[in-house]
N, CA, C and O atoms as a DFTB+ gen file, in Angstrom:
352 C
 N C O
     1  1     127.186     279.300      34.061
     2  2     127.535     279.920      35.320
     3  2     129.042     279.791      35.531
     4  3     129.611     278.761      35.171
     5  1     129.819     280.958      36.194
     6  2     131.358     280.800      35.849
     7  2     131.289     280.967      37.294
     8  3     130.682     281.847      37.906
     9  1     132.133     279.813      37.858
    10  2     132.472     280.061      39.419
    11  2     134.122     280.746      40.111
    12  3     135.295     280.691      39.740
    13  1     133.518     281.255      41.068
    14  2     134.474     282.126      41.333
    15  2     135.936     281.741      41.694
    16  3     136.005     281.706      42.923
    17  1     136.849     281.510      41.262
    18  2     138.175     280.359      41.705
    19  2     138.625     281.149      42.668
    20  3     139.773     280.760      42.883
    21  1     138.291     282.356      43.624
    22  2     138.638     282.731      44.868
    23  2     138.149     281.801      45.639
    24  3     139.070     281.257      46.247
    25  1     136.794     281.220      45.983
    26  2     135.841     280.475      46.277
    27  2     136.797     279.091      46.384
    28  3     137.435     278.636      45.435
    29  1     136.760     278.474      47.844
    30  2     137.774     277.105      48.251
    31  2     136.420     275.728      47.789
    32  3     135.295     275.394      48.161
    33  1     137.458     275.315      46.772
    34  2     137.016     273.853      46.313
    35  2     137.559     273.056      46.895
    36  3     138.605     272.585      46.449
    37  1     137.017     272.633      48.105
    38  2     137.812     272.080      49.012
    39  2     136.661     270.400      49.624
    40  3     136.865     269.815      50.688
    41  1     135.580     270.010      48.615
    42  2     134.953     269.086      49.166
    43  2     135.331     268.167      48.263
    44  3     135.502     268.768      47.203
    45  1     135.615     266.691      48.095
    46  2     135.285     265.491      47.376
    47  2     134.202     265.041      47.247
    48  3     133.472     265.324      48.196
    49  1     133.742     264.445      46.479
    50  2     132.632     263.432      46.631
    51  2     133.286     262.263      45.896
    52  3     134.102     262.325      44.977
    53  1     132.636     260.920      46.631
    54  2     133.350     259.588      46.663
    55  2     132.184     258.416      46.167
    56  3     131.285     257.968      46.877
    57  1     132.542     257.971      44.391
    58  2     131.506     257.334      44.042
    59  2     132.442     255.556      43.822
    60  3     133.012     254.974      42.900
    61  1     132.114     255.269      45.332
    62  2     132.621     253.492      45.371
    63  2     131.653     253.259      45.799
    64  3     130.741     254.042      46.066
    65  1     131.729     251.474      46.010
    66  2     131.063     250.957      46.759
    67  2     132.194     250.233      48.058
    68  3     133.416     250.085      48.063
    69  1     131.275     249.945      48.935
    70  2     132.132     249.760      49.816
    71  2     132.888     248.128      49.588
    72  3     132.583     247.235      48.797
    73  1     133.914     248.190      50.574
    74  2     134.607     249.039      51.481
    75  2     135.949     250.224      51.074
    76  3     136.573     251.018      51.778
    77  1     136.016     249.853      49.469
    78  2     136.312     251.069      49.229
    79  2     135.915     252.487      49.645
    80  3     136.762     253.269      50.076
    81  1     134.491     252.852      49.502
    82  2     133.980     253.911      49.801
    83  2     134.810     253.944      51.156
    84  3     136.036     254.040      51.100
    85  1     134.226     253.875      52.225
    86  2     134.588     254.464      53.472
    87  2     136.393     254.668      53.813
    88  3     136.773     255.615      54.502
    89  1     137.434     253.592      53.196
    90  2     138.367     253.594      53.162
    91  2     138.864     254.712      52.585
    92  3     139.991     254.999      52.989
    93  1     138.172     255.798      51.379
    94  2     138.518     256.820      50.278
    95  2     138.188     258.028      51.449
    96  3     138.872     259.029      51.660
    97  1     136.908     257.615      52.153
    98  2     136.227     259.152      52.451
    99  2     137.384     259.313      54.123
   100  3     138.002     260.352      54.357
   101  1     137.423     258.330      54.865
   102  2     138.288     258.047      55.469
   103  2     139.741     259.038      55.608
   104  3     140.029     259.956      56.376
   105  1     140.626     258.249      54.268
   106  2     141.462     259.500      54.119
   107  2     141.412     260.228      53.792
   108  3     142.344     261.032      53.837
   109  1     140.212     260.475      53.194
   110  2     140.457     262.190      52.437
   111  2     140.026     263.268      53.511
   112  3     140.346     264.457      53.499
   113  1     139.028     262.445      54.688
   114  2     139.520     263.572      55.878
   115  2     140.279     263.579      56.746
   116  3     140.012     264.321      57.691
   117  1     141.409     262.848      56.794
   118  2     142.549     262.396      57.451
   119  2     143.193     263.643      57.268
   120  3     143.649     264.412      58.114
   121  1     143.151     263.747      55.702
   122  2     144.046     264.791      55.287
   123  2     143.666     266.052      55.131
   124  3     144.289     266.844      54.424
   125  1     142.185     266.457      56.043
   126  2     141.752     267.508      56.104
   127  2     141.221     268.179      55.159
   128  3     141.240     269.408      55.084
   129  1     140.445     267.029      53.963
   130  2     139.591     267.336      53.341
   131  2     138.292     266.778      53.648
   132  3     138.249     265.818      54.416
   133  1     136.938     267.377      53.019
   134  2     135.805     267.332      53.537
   135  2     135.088     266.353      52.178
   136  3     134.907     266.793      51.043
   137  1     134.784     265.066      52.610
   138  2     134.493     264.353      51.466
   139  2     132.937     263.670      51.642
   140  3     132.812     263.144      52.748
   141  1     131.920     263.589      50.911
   142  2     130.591     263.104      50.623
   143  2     131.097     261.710      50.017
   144  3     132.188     261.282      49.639
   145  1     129.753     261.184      50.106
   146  2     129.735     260.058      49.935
   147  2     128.167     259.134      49.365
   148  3     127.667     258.085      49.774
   149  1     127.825     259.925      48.462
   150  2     126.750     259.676      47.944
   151  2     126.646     257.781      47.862
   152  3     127.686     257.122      47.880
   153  1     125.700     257.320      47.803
   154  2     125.620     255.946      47.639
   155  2     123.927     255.585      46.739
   156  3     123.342     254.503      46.715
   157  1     123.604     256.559      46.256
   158  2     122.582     255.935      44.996
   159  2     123.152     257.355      43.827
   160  3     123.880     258.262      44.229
   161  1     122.668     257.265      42.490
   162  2     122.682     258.364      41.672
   163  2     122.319     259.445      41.684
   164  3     122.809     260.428      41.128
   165  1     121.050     259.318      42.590
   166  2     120.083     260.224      43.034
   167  2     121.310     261.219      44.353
   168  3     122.012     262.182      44.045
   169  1     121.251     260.832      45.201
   170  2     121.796     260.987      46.276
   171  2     123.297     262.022      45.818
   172  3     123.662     263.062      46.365
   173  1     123.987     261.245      44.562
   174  2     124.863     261.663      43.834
   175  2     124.696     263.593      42.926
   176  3     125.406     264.598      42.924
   177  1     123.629     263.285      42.424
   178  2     123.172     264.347      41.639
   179  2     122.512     265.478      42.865
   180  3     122.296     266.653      42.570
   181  1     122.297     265.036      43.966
   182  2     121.981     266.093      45.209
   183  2     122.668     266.670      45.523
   184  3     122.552     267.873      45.755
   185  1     123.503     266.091      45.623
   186  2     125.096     266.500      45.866
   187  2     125.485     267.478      45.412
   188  3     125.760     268.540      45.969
   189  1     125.548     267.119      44.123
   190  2     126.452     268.097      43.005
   191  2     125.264     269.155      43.273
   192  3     125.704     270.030      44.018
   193  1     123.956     269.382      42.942
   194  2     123.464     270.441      42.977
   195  2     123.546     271.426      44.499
   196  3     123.250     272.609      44.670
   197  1     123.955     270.622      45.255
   198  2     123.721     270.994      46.655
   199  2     125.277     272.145      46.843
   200  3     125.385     273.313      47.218
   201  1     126.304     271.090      46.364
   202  2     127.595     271.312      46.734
   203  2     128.839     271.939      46.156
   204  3     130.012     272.140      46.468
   205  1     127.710     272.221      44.810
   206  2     128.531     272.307      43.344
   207  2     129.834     273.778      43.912
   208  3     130.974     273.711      43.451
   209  1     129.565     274.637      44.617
   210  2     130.496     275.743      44.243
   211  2     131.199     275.081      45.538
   212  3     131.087     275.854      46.489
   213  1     131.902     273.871      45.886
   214  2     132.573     273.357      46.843
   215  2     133.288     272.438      46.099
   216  3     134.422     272.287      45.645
   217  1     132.635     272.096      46.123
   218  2     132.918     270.390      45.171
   219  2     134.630     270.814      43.942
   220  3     134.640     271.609      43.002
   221  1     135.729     270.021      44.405
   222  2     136.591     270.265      43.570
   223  2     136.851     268.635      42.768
   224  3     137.422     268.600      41.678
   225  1     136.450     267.570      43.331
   226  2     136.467     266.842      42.773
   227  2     135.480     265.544      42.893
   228  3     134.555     265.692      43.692
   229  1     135.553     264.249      42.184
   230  2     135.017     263.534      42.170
   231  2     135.734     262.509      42.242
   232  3     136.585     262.592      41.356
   233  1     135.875     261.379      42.952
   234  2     136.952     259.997      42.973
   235  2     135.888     258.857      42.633
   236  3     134.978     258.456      43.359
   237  1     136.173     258.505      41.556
   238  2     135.401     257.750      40.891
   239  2     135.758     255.591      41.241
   240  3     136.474     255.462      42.234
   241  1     135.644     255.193      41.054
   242  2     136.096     253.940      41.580
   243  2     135.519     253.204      40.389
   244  3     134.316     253.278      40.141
   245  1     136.676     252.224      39.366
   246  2     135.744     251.601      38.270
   247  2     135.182     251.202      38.602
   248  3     134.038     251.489      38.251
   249  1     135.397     249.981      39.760
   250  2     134.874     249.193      39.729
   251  2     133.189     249.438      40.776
   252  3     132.727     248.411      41.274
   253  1     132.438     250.752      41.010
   254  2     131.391     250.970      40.959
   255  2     130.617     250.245      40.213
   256  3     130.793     250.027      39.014
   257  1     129.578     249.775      41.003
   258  2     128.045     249.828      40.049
   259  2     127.583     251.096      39.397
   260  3     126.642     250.961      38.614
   261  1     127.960     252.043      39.531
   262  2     127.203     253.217      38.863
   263  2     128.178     254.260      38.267
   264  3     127.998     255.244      37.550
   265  1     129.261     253.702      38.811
   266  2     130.509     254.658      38.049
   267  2     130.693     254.657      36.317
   268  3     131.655     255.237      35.814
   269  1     129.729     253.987      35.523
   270  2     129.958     253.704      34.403
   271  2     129.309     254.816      33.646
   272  3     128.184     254.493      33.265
   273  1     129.642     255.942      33.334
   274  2     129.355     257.126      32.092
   275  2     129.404     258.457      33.048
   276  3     129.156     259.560      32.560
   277  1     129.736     258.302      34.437
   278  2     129.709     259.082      35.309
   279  2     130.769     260.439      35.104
   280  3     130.485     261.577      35.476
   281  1     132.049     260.044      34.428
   282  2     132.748     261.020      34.566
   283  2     132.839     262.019      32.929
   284  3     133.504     262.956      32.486
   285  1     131.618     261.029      32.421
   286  2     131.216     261.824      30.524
   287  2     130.075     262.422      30.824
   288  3     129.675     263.299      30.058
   289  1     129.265     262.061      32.063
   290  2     128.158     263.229      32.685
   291  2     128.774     264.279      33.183
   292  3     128.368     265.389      32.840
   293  1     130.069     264.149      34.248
   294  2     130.616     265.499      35.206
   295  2     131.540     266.227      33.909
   296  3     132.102     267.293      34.161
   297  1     131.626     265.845      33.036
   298  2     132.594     266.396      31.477
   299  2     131.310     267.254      30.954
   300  3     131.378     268.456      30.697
   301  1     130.217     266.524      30.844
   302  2     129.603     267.874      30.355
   303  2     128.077     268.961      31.063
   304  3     127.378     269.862      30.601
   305  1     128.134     268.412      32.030
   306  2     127.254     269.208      33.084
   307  2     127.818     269.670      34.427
   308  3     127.114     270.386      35.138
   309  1     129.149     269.277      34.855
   310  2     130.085     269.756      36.116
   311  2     131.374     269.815      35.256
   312  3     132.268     269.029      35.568
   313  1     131.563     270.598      34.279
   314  2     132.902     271.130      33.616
   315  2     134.587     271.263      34.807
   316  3     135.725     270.818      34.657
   317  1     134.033     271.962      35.740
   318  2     134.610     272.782      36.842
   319  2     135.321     271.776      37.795
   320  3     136.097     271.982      38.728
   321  1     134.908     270.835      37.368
   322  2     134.476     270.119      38.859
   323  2     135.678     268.809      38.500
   324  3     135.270     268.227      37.495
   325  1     136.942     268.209      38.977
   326  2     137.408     267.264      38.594
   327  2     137.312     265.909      38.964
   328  3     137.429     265.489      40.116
   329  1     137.000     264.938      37.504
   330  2     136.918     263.381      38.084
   331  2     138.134     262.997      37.980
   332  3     138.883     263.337      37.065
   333  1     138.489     262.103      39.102
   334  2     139.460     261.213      39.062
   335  2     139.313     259.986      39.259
   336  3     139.033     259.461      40.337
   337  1     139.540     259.312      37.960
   338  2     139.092     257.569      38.428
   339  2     140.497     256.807      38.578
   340  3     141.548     256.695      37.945
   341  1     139.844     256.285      39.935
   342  2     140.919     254.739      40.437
   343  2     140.408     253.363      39.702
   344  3     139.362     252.716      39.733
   345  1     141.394     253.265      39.172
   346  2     141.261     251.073      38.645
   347  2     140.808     250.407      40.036
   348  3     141.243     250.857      41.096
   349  1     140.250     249.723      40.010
   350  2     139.784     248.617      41.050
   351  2     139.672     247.386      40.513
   352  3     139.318     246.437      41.212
């Protein structure tokens, strides 16, 4: 499926645990972006199916419990879609 890059990728989704998490989702609507905040895998993968032609990125947090193979899953099933991981 090729998505339309007219189409505003304008949501995050935010895979920390807290208090990272809320501190990430926090600013990213500070700055007038619209950010999720999944908190199981499940919840995560809803997301993406839910949000996918929104979704421009992913902020990954190493130091997650579940952040570990997460951004070699969005590499080959959310191509489109960018991870960015923070060191923690």
């Amino acid at each position: 499926m090729r998505i339309d890059p007219a189409l505003p990728r304008d949501v995050s989704l935010v895979v920390a645990d807290e208090p990272i998490r809320s501190a990430l989702v926090e600013g990213l609507r500070a700055n007038g972006c619209d950010a999720i905040a999944p908190k199981t895998p499940l919840d995560m993968v809803q997301a993406l199916i839910a949000w996918r032609e929104q979704i421009g990125s992913v902020v990954i947090s190493s130091a997650s419990r579940w952040a570990h193979g997460l951004r070699d899953f969005l590499a080959d099933e959310y191509p489109e879609i960018e991870p960015v991981m923070l060191a923690s």
